[in-house]
N, C-alpha and C positions, 0 to 999 in steps of 0.2 A: 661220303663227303657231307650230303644231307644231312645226317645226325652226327657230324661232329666225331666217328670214329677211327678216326684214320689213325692208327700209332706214333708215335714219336719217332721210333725208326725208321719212318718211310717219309716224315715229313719231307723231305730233299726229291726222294725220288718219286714221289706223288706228283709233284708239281705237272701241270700241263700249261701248253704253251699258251703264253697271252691271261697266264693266271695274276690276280690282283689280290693283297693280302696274302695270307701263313695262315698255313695253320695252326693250331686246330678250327678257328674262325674268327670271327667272317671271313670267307672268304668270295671272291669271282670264280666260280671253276665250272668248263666246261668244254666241250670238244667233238661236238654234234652240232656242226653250222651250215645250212645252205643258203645261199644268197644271191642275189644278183648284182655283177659289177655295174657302179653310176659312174665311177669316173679314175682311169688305168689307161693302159698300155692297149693302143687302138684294137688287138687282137683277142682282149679278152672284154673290151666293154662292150655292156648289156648283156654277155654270158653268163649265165645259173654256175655258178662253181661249188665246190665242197672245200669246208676249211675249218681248221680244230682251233675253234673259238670260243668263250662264253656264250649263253644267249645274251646277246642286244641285237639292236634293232641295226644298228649303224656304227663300223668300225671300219679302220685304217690298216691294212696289212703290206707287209711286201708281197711283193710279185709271187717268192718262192713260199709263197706260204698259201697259194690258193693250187688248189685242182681241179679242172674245164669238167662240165659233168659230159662223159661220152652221149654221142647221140644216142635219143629213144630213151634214154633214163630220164625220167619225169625228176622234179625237187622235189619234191613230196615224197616218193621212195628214196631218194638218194641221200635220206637224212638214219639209210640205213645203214652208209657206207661204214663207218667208226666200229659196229656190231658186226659186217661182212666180214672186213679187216681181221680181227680175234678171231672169227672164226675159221676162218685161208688160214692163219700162224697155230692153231691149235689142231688142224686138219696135218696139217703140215707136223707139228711135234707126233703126233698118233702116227702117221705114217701108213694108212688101211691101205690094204691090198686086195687085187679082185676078187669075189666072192666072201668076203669078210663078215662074219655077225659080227652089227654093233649097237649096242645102245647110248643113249646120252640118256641122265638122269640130271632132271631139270628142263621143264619146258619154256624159259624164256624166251626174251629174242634172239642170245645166245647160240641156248641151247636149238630151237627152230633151226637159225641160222645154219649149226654145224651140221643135223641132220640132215637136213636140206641137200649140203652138199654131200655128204656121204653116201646119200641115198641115190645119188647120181653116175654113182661109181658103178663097172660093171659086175651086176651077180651078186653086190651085197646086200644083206638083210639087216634092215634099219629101224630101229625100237625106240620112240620117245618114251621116257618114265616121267611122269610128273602128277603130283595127287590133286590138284586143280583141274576137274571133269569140266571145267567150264569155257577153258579152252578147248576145245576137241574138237570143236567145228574148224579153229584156226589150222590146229595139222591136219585134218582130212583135208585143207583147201589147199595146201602145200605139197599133199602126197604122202603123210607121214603116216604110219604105225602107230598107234598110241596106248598107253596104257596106266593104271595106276602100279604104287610101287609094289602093292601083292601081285600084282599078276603077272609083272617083270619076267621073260624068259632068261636062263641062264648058261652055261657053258658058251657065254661071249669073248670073240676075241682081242675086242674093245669096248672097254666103257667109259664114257667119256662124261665126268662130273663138273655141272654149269647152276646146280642150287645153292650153291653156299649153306648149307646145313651138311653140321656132322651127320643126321642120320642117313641123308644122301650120301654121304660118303662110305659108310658103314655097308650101305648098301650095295655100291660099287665092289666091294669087296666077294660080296656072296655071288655075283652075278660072272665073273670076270671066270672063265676058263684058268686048268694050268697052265701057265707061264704068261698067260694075257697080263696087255697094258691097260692100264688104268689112269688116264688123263685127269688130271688136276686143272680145273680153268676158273674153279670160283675163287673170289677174293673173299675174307673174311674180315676185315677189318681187323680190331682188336681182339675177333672174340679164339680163342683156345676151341682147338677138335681134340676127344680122346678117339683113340682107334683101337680094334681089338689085334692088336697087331704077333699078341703071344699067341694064337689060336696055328691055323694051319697059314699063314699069310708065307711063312718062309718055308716051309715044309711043300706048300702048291707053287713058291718062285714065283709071286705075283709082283709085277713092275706096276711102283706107285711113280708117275712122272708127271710134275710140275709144269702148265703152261702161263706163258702170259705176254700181252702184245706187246710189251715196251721196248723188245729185241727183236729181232727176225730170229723165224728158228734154226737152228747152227741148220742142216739140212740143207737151207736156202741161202747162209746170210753168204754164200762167196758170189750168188749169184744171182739174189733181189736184193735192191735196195729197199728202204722203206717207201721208198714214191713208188716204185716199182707194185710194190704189197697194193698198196691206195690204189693204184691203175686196175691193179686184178680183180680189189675187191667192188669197186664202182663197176666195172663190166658184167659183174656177174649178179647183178641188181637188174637184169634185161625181164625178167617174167613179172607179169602181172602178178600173178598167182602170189607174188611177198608182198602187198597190198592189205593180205589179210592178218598182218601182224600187226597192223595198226588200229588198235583197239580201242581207242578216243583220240580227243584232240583238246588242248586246251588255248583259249584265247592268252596271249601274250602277255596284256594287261592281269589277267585273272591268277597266271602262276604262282605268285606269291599265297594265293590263299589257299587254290588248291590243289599245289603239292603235296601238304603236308598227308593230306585224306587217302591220294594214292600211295604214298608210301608205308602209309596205317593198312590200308586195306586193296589189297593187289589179288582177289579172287578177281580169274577174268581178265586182268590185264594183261597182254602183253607190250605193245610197243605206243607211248603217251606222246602223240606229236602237238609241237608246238606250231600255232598259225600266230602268222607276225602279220604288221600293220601290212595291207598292199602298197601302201604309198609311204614316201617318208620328205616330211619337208626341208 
């Protein structure tokens, strides 16, 4: 959305709630918001809620459009809830079962995130791929496996791709056991992947499957709703230990300039939280 690559054919379904302007820009777009209620419905003022907003400092919503942060979820972690969410619907498209090898290739917040949970599951063995050594302190603090993409172990049941690059994807290929799934969760904007898809891809029956949060996944949708999804994935924000996905912070006022830096240069990043004014007159 940042550099303006969103395709024409998505303009409509790109849209996020409370978006201002079209694309391809300017636009208002965002939907990582926590805040506290000043003035509602006597049961939610002065409550910390999560709500898929732009950033600003000070906005007007209906009632159904915030959610209470459950107790013991700090705001400050709970600006992870949007990235938990993707990763419950993408956990959920995979479908891992117990004792399962899986990797994720792509160490983002994402990718952290889905390992996280998989790695929770019982008896499976959980692989982050990511060629950023500079995060590794961030998955050792989580519990993670890590490794770069040569060292990647293979005959997995799952692998589940959160880099947005073709050659992560490419790679998913090599890694993935026969008949293994191969989860799809990055977005690529405008840019074209080729794949070697004439090699052995249908001779080993490798299942390439598509995620992405804007639906629940058939699996679930007769029996979560989307608020249902947000409840699960705010709950499961309860460990310290995802604290260490936040790898700076920037002042509110300062975004404007330096965004552009992290988006040039993302060694080391993972999750850039925003601190807003504490007071607002």
């Amino acid at each position: 959305m940042f550099q303006g690559r969103v395709p024409q054919s998505e303009w409509t379904r790109m849209r996020c709630p409370f978006q201002e302007g079209d694309f391809p820009g300017p636009v208002k777009y965002g939907y990582i918001n926590v805040g506290r209620v000043l003035d509602g419905p006597a049961a939610l003022q002065g409550r910390d809620v999560f709500c898929l907003y732009p950033h600003q400092t000070l906005y007007t919503v209906p009632e159904s459009a915030v959610t209470p942060l459950p107790d013991g979820i700090p705001a400050a972690r709970a600006v992870l809830a949007a990235n938990m969410e993707t990763a419950v619907n993408v956990l959920w498209d995979a479908a891992p079962s117990v004792g399962d090898k899986i990797s994720v290739i792509g160490g983002g917040v994402l990718g952290s995130l889905i390992a996280y949970l998989a790695n929770r599951l019982p008896g499976t063995e959980v692989q982050i791929v990511d060629p950023d050594d500079g995060k590794e302190n961030i998955y050792q603090s989580i519990g993670l496996n890590f490794c770069d993409p040569d060292q990647a172990l293979g005959e997995r049941d799952i692998v589940i791709h959160t880099s947005a690059t073709q050659d992560g994807l490419r790679r998913c290929l090599t890694l993935a056991r026969n008949e293994g799934r191969i989860i799809e969760a990055s977005w690529y904007g405008d840019r074209e992947v080729s794949l070697p898809l004439g090699q052995d891809f249908h001779s080993r029956r490798l299942q390439l499957i598509g995620s992405q949060v804007g639906m629940v996944s058939p699996s679930k949708r007769s029996t979560h709703s989307y608020a249902d999804r947000l409840s699960l994935a705010l709950s499961l924000l309860s460990d310290p230990a995802l604290d260490a996905l936040f790898t700076h912070e920037i002042d509110f006022d300062d975004l404007p300039d330096r965004m552009p830096d992290f988006v040039a240069n993302g060694s080391g990043v993972a999750c850039v939280r925003i601190r807003y004014p504490d007071t607002v007159d």
